[in-house]
Backbone as JSON Lines, residues from 0, in Angstrom:
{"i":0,"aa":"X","n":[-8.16,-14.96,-66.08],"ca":[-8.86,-14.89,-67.35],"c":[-10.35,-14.78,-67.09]}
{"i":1,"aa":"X","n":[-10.93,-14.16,-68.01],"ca":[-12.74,-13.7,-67.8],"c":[-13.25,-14.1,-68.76]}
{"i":2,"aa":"X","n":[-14.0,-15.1,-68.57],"ca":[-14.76,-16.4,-70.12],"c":[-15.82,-16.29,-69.89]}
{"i":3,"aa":"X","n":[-16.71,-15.71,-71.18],"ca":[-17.91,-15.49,-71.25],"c":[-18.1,-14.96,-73.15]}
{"i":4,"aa":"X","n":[-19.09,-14.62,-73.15],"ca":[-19.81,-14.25,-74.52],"c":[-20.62,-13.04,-74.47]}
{"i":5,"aa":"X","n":[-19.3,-12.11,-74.55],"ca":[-19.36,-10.46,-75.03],"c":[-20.03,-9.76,-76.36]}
{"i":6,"aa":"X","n":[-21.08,-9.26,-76.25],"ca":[-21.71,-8.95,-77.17],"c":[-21.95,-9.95,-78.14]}
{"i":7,"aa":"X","n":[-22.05,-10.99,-78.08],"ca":[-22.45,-12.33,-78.36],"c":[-21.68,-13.09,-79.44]}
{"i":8,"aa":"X","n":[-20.01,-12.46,-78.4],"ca":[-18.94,-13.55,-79.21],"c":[-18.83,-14.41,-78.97]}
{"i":9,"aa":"X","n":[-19.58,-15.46,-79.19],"ca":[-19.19,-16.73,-77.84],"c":[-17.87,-17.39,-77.56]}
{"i":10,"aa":"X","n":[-17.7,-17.78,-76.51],"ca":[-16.24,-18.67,-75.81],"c":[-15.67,-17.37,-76.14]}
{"i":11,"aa":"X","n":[-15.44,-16.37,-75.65],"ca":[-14.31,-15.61,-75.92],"c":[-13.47,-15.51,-74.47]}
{"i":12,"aa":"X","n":[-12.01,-15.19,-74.27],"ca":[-11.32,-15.19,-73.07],"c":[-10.65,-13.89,-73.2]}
{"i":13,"aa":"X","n":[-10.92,-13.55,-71.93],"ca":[-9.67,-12.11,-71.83],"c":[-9.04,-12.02,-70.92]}
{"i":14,"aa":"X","n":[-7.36,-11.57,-70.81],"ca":[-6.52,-11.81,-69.67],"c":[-6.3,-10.88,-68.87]}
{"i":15,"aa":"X","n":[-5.87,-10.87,-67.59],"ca":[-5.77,-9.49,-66.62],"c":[-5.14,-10.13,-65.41]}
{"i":16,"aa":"X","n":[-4.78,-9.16,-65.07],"ca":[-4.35,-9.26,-63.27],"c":[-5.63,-8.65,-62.34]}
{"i":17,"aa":"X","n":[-5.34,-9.61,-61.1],"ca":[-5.91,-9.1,-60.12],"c":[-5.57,-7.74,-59.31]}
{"i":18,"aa":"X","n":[-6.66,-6.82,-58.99],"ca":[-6.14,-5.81,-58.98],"c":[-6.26,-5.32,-57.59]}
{"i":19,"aa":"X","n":[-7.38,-6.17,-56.87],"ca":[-7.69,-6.44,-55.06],"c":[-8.52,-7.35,-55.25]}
{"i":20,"aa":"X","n":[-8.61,-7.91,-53.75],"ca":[-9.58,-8.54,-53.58],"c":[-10.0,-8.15,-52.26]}
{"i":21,"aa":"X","n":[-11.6,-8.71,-51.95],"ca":[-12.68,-8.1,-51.22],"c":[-12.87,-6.86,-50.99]}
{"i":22,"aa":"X","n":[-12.94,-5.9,-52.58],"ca":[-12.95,-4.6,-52.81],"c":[-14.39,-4.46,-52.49]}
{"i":23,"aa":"X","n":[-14.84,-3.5,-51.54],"ca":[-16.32,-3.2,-51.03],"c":[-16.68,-2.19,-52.44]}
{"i":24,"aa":"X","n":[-17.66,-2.43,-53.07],"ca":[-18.5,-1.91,-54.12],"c":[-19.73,-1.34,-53.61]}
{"i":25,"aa":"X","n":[-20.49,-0.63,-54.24],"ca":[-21.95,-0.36,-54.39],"c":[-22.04,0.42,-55.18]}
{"i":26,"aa":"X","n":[-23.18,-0.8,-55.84],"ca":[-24.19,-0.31,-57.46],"c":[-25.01,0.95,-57.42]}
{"i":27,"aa":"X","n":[-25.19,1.26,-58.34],"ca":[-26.08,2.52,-58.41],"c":[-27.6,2.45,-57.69]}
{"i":28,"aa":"X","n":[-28.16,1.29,-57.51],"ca":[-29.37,0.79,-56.61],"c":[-28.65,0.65,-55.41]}
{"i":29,"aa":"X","n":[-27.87,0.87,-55.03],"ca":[-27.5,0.75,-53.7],"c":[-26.81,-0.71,-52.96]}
{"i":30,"aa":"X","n":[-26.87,-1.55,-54.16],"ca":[-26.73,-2.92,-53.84],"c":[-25.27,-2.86,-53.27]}
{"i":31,"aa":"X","n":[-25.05,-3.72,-52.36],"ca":[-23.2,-3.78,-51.67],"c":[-22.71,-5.36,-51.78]}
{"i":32,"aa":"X","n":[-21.63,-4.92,-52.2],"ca":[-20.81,-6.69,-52.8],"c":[-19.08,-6.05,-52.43]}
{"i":33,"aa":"X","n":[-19.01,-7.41,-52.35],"ca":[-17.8,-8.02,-51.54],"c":[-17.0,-8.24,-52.73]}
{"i":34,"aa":"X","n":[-16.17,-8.04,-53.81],"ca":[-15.82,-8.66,-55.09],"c":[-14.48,-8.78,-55.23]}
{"i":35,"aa":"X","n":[-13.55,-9.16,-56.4],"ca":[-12.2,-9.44,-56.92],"c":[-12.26,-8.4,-58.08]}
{"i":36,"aa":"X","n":[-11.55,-7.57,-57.66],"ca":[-11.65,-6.82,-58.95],"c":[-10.29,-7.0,-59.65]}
{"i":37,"aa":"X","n":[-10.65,-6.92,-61.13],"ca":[-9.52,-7.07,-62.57],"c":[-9.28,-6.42,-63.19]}
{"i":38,"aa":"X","n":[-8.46,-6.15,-64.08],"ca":[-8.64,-5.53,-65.15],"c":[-8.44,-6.38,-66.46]}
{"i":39,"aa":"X","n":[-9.1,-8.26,-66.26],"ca":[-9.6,-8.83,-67.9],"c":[-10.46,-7.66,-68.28]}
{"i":40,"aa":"X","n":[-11.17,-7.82,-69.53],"ca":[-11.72,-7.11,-70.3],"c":[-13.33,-7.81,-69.71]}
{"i":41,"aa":"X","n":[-14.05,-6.95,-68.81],"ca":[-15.61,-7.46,-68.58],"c":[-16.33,-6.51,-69.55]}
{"i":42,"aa":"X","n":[-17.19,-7.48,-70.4],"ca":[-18.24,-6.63,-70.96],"c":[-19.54,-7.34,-71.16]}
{"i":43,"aa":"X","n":[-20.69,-6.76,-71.98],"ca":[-22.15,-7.42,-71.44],"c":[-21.79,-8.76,-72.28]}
{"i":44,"aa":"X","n":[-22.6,-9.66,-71.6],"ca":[-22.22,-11.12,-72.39],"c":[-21.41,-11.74,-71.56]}
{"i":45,"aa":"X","n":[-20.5,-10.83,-70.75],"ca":[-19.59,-11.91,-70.08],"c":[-19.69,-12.0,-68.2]}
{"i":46,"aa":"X","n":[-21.09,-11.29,-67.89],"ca":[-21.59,-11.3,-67.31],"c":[-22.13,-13.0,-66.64]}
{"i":47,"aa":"X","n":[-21.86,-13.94,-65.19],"ca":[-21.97,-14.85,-64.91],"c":[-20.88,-16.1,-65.24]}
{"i":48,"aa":"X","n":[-20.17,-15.62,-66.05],"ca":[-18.96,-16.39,-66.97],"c":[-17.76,-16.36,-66.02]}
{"i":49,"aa":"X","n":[-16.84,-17.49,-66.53],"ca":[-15.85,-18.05,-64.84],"c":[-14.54,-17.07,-64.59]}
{"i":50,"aa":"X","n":[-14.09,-16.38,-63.94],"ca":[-12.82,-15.72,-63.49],"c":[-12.18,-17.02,-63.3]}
{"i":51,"aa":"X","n":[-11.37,-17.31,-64.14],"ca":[-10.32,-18.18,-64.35],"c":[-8.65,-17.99,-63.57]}
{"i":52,"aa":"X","n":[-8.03,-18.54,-62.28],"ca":[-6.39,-18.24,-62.26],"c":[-5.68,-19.0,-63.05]}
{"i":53,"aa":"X","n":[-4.65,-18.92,-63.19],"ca":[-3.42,-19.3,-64.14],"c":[-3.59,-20.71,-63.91]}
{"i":54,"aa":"X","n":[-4.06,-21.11,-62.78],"ca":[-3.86,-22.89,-62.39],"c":[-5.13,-23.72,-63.22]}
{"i":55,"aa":"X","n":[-5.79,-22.94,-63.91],"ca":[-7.28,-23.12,-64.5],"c":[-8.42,-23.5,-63.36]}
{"i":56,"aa":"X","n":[-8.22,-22.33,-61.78],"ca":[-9.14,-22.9,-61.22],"c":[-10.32,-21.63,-60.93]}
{"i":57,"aa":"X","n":[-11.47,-22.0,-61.16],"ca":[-12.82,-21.27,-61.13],"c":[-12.4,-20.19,-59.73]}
{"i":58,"aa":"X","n":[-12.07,-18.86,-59.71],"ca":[-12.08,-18.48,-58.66],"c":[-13.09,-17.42,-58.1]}
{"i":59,"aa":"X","n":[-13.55,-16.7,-59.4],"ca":[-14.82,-15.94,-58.87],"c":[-15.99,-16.01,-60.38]}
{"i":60,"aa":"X","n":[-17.02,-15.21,-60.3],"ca":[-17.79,-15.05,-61.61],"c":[-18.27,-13.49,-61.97]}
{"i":61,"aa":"X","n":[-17.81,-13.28,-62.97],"ca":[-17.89,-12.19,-63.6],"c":[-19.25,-11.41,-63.24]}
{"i":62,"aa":"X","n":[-19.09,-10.17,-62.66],"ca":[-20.26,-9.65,-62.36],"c":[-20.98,-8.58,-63.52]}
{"i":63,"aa":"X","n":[-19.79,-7.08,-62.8],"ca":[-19.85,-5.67,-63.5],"c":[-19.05,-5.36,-63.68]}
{"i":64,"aa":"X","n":[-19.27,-4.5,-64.36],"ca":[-17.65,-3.49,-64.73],"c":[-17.74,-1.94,-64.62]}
{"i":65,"aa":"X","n":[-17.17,-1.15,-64.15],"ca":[-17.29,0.14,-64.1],"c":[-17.0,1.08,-65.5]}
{"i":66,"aa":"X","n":[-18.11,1.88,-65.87],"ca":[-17.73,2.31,-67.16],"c":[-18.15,3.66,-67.16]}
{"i":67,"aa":"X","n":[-17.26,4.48,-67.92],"ca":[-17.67,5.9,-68.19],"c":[-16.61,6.86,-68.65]}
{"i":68,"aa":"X","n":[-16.38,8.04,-69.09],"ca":[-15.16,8.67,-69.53],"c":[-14.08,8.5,-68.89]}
{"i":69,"aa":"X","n":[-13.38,8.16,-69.87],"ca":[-11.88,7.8,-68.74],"c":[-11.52,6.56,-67.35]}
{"i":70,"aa":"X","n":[-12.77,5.47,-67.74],"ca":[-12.55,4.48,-67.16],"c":[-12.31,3.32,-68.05]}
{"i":71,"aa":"X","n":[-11.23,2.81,-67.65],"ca":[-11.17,1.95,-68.16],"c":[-10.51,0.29,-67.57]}
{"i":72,"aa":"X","n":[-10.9,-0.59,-67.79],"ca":[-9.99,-2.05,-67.42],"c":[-10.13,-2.09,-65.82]}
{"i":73,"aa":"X","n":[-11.68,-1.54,-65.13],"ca":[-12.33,-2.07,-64.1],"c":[-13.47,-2.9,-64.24]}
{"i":74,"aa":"X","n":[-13.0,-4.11,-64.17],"ca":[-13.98,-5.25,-63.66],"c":[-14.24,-5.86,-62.16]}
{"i":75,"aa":"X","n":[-15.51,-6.76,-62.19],"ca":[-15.12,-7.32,-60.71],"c":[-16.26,-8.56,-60.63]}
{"i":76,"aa":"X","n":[-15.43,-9.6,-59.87],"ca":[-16.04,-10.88,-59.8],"c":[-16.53,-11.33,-58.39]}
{"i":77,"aa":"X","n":[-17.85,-12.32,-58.19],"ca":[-17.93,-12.7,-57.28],"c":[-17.06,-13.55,-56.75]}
{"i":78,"aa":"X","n":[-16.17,-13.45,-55.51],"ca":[-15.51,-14.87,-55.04],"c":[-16.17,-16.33,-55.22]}
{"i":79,"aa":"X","n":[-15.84,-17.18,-55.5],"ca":[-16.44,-18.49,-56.01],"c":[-17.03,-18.85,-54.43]}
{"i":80,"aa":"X","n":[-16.2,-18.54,-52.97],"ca":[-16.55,-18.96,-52.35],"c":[-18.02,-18.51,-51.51]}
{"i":81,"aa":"X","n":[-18.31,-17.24,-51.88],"ca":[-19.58,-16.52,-51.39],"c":[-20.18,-17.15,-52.33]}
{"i":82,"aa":"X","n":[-20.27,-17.78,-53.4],"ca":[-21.5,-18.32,-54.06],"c":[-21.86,-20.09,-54.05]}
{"i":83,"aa":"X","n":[-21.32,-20.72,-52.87],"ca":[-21.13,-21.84,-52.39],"c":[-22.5,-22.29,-52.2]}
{"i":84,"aa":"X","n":[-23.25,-21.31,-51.35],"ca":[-24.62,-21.69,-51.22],"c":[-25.2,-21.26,-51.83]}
{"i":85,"aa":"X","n":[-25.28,-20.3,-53.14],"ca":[-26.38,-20.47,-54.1],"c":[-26.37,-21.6,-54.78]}
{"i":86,"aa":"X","n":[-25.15,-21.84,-55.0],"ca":[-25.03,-23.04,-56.0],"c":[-25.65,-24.68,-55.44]}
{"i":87,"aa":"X","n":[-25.72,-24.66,-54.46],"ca":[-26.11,-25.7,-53.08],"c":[-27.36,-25.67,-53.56]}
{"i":88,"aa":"X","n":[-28.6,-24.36,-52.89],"ca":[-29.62,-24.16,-53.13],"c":[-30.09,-25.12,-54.51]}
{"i":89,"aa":"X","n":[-29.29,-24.35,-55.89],"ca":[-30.01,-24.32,-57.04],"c":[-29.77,-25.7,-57.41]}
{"i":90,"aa":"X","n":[-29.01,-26.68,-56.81],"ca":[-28.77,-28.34,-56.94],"c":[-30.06,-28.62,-56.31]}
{"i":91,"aa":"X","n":[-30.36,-28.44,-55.05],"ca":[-31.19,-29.08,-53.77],"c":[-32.61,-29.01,-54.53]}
{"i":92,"aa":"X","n":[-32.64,-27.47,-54.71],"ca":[-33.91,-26.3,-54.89],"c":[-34.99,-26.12,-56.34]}
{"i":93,"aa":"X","n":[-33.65,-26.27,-56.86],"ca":[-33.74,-25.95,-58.29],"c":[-34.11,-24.15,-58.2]}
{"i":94,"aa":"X","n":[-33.69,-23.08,-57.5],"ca":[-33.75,-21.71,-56.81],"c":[-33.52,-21.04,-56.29]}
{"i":95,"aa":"X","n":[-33.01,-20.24,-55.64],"ca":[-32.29,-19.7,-54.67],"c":[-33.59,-19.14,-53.56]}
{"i":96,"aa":"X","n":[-33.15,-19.95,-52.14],"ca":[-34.02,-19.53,-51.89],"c":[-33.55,-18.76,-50.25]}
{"i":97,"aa":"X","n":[-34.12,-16.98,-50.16],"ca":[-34.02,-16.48,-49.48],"c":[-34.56,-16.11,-48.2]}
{"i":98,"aa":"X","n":[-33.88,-15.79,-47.2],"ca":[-34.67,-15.17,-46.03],"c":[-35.51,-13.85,-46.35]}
{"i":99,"aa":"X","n":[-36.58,-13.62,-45.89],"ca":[-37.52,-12.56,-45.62],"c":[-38.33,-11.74,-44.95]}
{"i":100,"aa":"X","n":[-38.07,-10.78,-45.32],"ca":[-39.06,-9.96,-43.78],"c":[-40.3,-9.22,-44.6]}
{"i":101,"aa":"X","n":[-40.03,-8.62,-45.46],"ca":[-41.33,-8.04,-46.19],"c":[-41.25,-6.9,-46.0]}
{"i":102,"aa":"X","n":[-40.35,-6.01,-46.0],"ca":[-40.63,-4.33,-45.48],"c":[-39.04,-3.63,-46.74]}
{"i":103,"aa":"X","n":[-40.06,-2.52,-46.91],"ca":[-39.37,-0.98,-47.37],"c":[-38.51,-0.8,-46.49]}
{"i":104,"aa":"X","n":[-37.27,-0.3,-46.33],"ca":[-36.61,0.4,-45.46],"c":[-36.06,1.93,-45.93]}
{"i":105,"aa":"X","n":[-36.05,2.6,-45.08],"ca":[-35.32,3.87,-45.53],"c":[-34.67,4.27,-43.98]}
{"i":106,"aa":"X","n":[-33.41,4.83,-44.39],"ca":[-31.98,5.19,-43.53],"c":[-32.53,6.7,-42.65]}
{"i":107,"aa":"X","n":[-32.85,6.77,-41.8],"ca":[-33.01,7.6,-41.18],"c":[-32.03,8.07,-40.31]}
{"i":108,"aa":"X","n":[-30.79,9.03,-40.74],"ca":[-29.53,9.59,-40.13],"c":[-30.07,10.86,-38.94]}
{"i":109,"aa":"X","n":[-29.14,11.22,-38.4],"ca":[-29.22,12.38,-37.75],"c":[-30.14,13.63,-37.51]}
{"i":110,"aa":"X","n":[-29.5,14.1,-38.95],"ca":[-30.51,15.11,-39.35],"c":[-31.62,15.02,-39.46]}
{"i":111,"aa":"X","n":[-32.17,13.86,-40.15],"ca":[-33.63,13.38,-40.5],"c":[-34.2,12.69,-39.31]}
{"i":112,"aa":"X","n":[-33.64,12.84,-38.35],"ca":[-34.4,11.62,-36.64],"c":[-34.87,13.3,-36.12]}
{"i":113,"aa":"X","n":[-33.91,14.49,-36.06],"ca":[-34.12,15.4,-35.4],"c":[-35.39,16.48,-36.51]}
{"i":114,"aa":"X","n":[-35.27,16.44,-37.2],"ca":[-36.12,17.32,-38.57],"c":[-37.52,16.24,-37.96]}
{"i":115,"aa":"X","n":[-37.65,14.78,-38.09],"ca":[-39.22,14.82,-38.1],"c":[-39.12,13.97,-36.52]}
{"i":116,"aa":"X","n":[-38.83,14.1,-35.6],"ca":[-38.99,14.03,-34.08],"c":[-38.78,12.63,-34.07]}
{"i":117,"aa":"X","n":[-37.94,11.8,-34.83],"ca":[-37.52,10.55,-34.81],"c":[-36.19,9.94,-34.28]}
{"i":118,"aa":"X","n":[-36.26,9.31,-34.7],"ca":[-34.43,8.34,-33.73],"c":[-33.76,7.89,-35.06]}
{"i":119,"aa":"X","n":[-32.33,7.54,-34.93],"ca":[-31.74,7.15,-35.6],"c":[-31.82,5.49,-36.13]}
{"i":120,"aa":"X","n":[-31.85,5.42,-37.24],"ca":[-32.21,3.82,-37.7],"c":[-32.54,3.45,-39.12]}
{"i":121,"aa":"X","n":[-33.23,2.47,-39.38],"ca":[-34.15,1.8,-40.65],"c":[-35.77,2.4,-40.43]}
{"i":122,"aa":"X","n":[-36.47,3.39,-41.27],"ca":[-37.36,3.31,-41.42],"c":[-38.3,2.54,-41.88]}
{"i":123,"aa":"X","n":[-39.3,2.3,-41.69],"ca":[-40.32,1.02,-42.61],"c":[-41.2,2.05,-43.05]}
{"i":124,"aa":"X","n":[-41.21,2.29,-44.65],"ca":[-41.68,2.71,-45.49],"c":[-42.8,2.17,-45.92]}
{"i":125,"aa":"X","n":[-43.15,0.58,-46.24],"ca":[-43.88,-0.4,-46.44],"c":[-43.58,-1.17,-46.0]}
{"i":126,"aa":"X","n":[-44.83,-2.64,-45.81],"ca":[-44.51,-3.61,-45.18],"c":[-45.64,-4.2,-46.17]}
{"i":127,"aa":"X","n":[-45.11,-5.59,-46.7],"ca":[-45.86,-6.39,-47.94],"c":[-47.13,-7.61,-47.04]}
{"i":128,"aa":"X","n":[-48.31,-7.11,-47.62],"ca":[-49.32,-7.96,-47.04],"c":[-48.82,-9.65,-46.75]}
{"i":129,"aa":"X","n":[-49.56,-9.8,-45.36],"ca":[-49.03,-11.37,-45.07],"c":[-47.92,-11.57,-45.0]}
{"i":130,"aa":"X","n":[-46.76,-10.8,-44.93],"ca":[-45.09,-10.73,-44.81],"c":[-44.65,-11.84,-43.16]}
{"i":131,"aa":"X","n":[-43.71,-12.14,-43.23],"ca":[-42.96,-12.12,-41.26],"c":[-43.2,-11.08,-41.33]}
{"i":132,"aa":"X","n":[-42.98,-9.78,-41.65],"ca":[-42.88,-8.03,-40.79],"c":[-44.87,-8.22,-40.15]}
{"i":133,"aa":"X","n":[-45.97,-8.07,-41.41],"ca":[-47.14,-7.97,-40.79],"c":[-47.5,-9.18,-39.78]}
{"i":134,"aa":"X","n":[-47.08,-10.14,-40.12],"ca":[-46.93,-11.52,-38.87],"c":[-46.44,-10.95,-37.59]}
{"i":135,"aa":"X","n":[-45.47,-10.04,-37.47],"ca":[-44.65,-9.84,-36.22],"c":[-44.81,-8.84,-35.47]}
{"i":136,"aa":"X","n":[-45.97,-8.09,-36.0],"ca":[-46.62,-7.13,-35.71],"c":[-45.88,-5.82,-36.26]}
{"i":137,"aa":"X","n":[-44.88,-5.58,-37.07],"ca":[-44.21,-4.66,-37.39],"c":[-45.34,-3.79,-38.08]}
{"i":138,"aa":"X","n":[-45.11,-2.04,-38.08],"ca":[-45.62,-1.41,-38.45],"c":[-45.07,-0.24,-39.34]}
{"i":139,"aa":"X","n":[-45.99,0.26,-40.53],"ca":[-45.47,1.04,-41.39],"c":[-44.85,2.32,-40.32]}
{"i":140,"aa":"X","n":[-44.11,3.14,-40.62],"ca":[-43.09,4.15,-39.25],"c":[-42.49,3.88,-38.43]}
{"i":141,"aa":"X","n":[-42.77,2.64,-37.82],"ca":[-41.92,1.9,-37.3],"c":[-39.93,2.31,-37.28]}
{"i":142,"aa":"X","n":[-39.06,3.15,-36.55],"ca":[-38.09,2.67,-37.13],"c":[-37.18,1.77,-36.12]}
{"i":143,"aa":"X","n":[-36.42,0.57,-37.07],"ca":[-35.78,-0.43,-36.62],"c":[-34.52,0.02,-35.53]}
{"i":144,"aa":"X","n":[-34.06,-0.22,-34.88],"ca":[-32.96,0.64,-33.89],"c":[-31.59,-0.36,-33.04]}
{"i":145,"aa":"X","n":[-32.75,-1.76,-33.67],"ca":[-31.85,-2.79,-32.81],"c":[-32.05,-3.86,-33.41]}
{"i":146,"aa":"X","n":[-31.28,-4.98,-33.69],"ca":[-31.85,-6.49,-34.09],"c":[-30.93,-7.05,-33.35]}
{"i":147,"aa":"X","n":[-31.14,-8.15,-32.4],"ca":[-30.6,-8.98,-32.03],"c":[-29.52,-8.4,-31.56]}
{"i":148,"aa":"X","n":[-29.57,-7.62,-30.63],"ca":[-28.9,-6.26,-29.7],"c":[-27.58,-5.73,-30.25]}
{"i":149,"aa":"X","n":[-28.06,-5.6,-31.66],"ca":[-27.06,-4.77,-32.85],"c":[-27.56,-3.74,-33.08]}
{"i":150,"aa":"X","n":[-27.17,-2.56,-32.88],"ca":[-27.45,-0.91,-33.12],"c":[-27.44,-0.85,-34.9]}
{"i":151,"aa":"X","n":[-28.81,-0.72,-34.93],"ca":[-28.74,-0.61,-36.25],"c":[-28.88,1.25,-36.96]}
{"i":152,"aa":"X","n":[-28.12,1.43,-37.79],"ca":[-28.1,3.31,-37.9],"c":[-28.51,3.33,-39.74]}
{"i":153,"aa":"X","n":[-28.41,2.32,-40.42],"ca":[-28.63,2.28,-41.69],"c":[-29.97,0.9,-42.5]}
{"i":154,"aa":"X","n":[-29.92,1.25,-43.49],"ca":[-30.99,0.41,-43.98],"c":[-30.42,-1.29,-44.23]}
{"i":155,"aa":"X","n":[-29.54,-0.54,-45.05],"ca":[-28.12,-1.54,-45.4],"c":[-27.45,-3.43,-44.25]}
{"i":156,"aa":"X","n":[-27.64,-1.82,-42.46],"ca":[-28.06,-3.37,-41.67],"c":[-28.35,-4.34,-41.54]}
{"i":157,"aa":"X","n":[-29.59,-4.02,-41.53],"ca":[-31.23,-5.05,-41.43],"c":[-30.92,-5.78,-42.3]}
{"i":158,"aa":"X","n":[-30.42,-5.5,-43.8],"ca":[-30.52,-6.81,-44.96],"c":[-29.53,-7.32,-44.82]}
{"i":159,"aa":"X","n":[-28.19,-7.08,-43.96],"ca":[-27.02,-7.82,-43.86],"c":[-27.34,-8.36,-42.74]}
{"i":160,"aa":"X","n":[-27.79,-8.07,-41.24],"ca":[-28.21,-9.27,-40.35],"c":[-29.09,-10.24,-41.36]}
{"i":161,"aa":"X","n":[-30.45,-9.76,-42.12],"ca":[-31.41,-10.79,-42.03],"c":[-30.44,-11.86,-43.03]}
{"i":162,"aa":"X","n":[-29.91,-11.18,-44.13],"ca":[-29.25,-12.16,-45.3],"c":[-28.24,-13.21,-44.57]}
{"i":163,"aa":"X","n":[-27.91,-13.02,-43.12],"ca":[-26.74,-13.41,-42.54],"c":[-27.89,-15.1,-41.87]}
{"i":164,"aa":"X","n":[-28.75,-15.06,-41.82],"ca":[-30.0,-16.05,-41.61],"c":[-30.36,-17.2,-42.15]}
{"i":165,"aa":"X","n":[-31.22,-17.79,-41.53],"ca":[-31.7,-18.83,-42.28],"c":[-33.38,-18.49,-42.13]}
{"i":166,"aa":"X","n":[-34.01,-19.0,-43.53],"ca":[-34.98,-19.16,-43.07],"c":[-35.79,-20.38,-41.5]}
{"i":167,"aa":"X","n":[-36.45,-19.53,-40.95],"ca":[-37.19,-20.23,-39.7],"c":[-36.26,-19.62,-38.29]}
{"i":168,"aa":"X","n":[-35.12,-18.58,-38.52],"ca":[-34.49,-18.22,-37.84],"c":[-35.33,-17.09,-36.75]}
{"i":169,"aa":"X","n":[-34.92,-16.5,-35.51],"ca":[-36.02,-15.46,-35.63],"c":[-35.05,-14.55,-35.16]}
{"i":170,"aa":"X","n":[-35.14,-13.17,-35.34],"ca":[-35.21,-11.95,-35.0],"c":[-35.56,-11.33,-34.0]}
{"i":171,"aa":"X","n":[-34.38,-10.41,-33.22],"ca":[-35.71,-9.88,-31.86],"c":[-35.06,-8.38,-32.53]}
{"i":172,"aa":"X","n":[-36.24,-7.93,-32.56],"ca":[-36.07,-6.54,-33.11],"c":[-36.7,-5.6,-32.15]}
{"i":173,"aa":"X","n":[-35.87,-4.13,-32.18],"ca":[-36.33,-3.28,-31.02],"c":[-36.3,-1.92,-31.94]}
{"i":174,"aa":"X","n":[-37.83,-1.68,-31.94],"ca":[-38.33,-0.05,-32.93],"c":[-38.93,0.67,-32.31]}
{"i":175,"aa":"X","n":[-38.69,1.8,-32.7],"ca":[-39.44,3.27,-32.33],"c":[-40.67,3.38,-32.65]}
{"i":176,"aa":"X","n":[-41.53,3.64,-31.98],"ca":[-43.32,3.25,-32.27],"c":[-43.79,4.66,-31.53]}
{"i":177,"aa":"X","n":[-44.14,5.94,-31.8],"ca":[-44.82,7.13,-31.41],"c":[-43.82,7.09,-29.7]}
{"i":178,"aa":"X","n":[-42.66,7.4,-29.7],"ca":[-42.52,8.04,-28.74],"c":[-41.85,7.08,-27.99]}
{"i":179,"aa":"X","n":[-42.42,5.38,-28.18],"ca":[-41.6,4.5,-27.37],"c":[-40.83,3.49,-28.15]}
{"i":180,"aa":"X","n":[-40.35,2.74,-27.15],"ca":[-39.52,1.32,-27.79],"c":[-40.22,0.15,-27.24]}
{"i":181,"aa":"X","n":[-40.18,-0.57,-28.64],"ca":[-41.03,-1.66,-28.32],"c":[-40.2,-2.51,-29.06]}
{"i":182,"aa":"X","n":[-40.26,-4.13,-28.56],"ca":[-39.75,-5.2,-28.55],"c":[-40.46,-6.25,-29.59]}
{"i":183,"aa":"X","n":[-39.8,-6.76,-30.46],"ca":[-40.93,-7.78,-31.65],"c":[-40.3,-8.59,-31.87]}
{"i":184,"aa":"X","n":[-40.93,-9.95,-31.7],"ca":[-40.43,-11.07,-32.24],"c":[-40.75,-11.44,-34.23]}
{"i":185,"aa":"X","n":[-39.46,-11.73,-34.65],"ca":[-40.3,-11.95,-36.43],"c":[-39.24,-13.21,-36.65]}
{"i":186,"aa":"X","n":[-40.46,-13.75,-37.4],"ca":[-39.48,-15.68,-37.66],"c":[-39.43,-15.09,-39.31]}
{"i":187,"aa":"X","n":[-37.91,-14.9,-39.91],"ca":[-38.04,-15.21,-41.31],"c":[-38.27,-16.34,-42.26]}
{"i":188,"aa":"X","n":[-38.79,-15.7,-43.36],"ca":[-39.92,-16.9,-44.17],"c":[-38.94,-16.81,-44.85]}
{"i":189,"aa":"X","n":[-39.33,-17.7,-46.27],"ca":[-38.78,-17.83,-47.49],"c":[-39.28,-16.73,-48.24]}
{"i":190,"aa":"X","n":[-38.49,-15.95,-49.35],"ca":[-38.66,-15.13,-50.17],"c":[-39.67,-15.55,-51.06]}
{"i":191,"aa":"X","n":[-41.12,-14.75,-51.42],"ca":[-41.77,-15.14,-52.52],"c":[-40.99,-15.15,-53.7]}
């Protein structure tokens, strides 16, 4: 069941089967989630509201739903158990509080390493004043190629090692710098 307040019906419940679980998603921003997908009825309002099983136990929380001609009765929830430590945090914290590096990334594939005389990896597009990245000496062109002697080929990487972190953790990162490879130490901070 999917309990939430749809277009601002409040307490409303809708029933469904599970239809997979740890269905790999990605949002139109590119965002990637791990989810339970349903077919209860998800709509706006019921967004954060509890994925209920038959036993009445909290098992994930209502995220998104996929919508458009001819879709219909795709929803999908966070597992209750990936949100163990936000919920930790926002007791402790009163926040969620994240690891950080401070940098733009962009996916530099094949084609695009050989088109502008580059290597395959995470580009650094920007890097946010006073960041860990400008702390660690990281530089805008910079691209990322290795973290913690993981071949990195996408952008997507970098935020799944660093998210995989704690803050005060550190990083040994190995980037493409005009021609060579160079070695950087970066301690992640807390997210502004």
């Amino acid at each position: 069941m999917a309990i939430g307040n749809p277009l601002g019906l409040s307490t409303s419940t809708t029933a469904g089967i599970i239809s997979a679980v740890n269905r790999e998603i990605e949002t139109s921003d590119n965002e990637k989630y791990t989810v339970i997908q349903t077919d209860a009825a998800i709509n706006s309002g019921n967004s954060g509201g509890a994925l209920v099983n038959s036993e009445g136990k909290v098992i994930g929380l209502n995220t998104l739903k996929l919508s458009g001609t001819g879709i219909e009765g795709i929803g999908f929830a966070i597992p209750i158990n990936a949100t163990r430590d936000v919920t930790k945090q926002l007791i402790e914290y009163s926040k969620v509080i994240r690891p950080y590096m401070g940098v733009s990334l962009i996916t530099i594939d094949q084609d695009t390493a050989e088109r502008y005389k580059l290597v395959v990896g995470a580009y650094i597009a920007e890097i946010e004043n006073f960041s860990a990245a400008q702390k660690a000496g990281l530089k805008v062109g910079d691209v990322i190629t290795e973290i913690d002697g993981k071949k990195i080929e996408k952008n997507e990487e970098v935020i799944e090692i660093k998210n995989a972190h704690q803050i005060g953790d550190t990083l040994n990162i190995k980037v493409y710098r005009n021609g060579e490879y160079k070695d950087i130490t970066l301690v992640l901070e807390e997210e502004p």
